[in-house]
N, C-alpha and C positions, 0 to 999 in steps of 0.2 A: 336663555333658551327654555328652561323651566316656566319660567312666567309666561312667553307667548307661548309656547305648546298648547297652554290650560286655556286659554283665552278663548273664548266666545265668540268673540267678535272680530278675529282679525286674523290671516293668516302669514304666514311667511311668503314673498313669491321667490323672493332672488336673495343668495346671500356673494357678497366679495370679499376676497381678503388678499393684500402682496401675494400674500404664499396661499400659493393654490391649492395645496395639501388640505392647509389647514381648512380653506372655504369649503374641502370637498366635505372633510369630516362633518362641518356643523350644517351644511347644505344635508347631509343626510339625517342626522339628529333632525331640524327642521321640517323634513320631507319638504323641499326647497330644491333650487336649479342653483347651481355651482357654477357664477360666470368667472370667465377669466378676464373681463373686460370690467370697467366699474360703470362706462357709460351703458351697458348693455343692463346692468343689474339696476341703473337707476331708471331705465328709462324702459320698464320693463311693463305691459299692460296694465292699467287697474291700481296703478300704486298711489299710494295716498301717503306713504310717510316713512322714514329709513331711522331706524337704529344704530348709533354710530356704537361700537364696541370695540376699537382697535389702539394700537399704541398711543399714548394722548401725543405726540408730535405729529400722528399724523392727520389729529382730529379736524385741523382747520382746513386741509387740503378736500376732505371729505365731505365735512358742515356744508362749505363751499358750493362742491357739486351738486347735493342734495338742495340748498339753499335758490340754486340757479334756475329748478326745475319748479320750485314752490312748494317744495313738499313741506309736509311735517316732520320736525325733527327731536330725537331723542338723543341727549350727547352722555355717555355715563362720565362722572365726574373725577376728574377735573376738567371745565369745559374745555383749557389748556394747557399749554405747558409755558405759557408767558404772559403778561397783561399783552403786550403787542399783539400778541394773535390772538387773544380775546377778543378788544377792540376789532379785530377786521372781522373774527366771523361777526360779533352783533352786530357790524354794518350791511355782513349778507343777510343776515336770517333776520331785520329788520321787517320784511312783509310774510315772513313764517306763518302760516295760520296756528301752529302749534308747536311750544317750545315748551322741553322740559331737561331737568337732570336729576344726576341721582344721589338731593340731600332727603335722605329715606328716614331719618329723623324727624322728620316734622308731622310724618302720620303716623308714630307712634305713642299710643294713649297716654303713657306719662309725660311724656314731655310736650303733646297737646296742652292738657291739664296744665303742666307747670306755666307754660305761655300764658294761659287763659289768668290764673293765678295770678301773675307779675301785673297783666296789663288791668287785672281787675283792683288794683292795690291791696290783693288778699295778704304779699307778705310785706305790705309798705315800703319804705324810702329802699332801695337795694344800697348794700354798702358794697359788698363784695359777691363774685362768681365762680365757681371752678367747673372744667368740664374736660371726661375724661376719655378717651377713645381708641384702647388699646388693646391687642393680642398679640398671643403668645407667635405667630404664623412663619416669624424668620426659621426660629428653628424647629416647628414640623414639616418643612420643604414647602411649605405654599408659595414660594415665588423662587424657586426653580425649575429647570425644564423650558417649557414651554414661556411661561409667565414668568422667567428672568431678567425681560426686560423692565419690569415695575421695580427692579432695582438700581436700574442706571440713571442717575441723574438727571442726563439729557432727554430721557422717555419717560419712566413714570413719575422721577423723583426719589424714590425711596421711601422708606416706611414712614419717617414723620411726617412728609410732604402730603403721603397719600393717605394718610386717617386727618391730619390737624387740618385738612379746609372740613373737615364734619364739623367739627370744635368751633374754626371760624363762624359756619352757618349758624349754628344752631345757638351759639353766643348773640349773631347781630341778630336772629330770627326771635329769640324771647327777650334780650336788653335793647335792642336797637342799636343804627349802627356803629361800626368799629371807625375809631379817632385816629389811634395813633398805637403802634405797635410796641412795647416797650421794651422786651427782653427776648431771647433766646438762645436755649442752651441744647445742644445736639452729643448722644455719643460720639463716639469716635467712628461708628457704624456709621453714622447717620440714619438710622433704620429705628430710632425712637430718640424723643424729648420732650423738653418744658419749655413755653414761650408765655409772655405774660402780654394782654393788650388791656386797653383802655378805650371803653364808648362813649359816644359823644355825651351820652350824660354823666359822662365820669366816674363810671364801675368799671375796675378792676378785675378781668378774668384774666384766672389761669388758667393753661392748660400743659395737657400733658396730650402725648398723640405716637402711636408707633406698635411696630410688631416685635419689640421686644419683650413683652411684659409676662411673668410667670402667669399670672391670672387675667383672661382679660375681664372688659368692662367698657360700658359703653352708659355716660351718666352725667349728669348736669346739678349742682347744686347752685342756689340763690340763696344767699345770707341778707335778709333786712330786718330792720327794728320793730316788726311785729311777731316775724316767724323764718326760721328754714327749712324749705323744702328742699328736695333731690326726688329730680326723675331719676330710676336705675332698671335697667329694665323695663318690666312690666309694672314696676310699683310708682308709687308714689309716696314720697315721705315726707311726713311734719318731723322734724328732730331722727327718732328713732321710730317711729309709729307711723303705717300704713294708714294711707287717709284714701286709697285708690288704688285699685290692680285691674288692670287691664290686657293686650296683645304688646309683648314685647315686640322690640325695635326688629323687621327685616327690611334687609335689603330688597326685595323685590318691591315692598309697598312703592318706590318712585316711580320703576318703569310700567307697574299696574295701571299708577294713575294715572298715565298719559297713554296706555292703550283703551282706557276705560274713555276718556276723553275722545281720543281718534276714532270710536267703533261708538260714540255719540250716548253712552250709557252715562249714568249719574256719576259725576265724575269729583274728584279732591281738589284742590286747589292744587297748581302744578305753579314749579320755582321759575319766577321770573327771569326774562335773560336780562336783566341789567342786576338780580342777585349776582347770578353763574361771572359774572364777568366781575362783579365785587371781591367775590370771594378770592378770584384768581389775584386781582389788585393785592389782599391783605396776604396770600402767600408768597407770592414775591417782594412784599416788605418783610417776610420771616426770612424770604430763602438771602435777600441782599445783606441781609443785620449778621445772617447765621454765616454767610461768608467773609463779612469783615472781620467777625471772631476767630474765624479760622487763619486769616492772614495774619493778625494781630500775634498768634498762641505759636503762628510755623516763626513771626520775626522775631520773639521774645526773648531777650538775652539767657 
């Protein structure tokens, strides 16, 4: 809401949501029309592209509608809540004129730089990865209330679910892509953990992802036999030494970049939909690994 608000170039016309309440509330924030109907809000004069913002179970029934009318579509991520309904939305939003979602890590200056880095062979052969992508938010109440449902399994996932597809991105986005998933270890919350994967050119990232963590952090190191860097932040680090500081990581950079796109301004590269549907693939090899562990730990003599 914050980010279209400020925008130039684009306005809100129609907002929906199940709960009509809640449409009424951000229909006003917006200064927007509050339908109770979702064909009335898509199909509403003048529209050029919809904003999907609602539980990810209901993303694909949404994508869907929006996808049907030709619009431009913006999906915040995760684009789902299963590889299966990946696949069918990227077979509607196929003739999309405009697809994006929200890996907001890829227009943030350090880890620009670090990409540019890897593929420039600044820090040579990569041996190993780590990437880190955690807060504190279970226990300041950020996903109670209203936004309880980014706790349930079946809707957001929970906290690992919902920071480790950044990790996944931002992993295949500077090493290229992910092979084979190797490990994963979940509290007993399920609301933060460690999963380890492997790229096709056979680096080694770890990660760690969730809203458990006393401090957060949002960071990517690359270890190779010339040099290591870590994006963190706004910096950039060789070893311990700033080599670059620039605008740290927000979340709004994603959905900027695809209204700067759709309102025809100079625009970012915006994440492809056969990423968005990748990414979904490697969490569902974390979520199927992190449930065999579970069955394994509940049979265990």
């Amino acid at each position: 809401a914050r980010i279209v608000r400020s925008h130039p170039g684009v306005r809100v016309v129609s907002v929906w949501d199940h709960d009509h309440g809640r449409a009424e509330r951000w229909a006003s924030a917006l200064a927007a029309h509050a339908c109770a109907d979702l064909d009335l809000a898509l199909d509403a004069e003048a529209l050029h592209g919809a904003l999907v913002y609602s539980e990810t179970s209901r993303h694909r029934y949404l994508v869907s509608a929006a996808a049907r009318r030709g619009l431009a579509v913006y999906v915040e991520k995760p684009l789902a809540a299963s590889q299966t309904d990946a696949v069918a939305m990227s077979e509607a939003l196929a003739g999309s004129p405009l697809f994006s979602t929200g890996f907001f890590l890829r227009y943030a200056d350090a880890f620009l730089r670090l990409r540019h880095a890897v593929a420039n062979g600044d820090v040579g052969q990569v041996h190993r990865a780590a990437v880190r992508v955690v807060h504190g938010g279970l226990r300041h109440g950020w996903f109670d209330g209203e936004h309880a449902w980014m706790r349930e399994r079946a809707e957001g996932g929970g906290g690992f679910f919902d920071l480790v597809i950044h990790c996944l991105d931002v992993a295949a986005w500077v090493l290229g892509p992910i092979d084979l998933v190797v490990d994963v270890r979940l509290r007993l919350s399920g609301h933060h953990g460690v999963a380890v994967v492997r790229t096709e050119s056979g680096v080694a990232v770890e990660m760690e992802a969730g809203w458990g963590a006393s401090t957060p952090a949002i960071q990517m190191t690359v270890r190779g036999d010339r040099t290591t860097l870590t994006a963190t932040g706004g910096r950039l680090l060789a070893g311990s030494t700033a080599v670059a500081t620039g605008r740290p990581p927000d979340a709004g950079d994603a959905p900027r970049a695809w209204l700067d796109a759709l309102a025809n301004r100079a625009a970012q590269p915006l994440v492809s939909l056969d990423d968005a549907v990748d990414r979904v693939r490697a969490t569902d090899q974390l979520r199927r690994l992190a449930s065999t562990d579970d069955r394994r730990r509940s049979q265990a003599p």
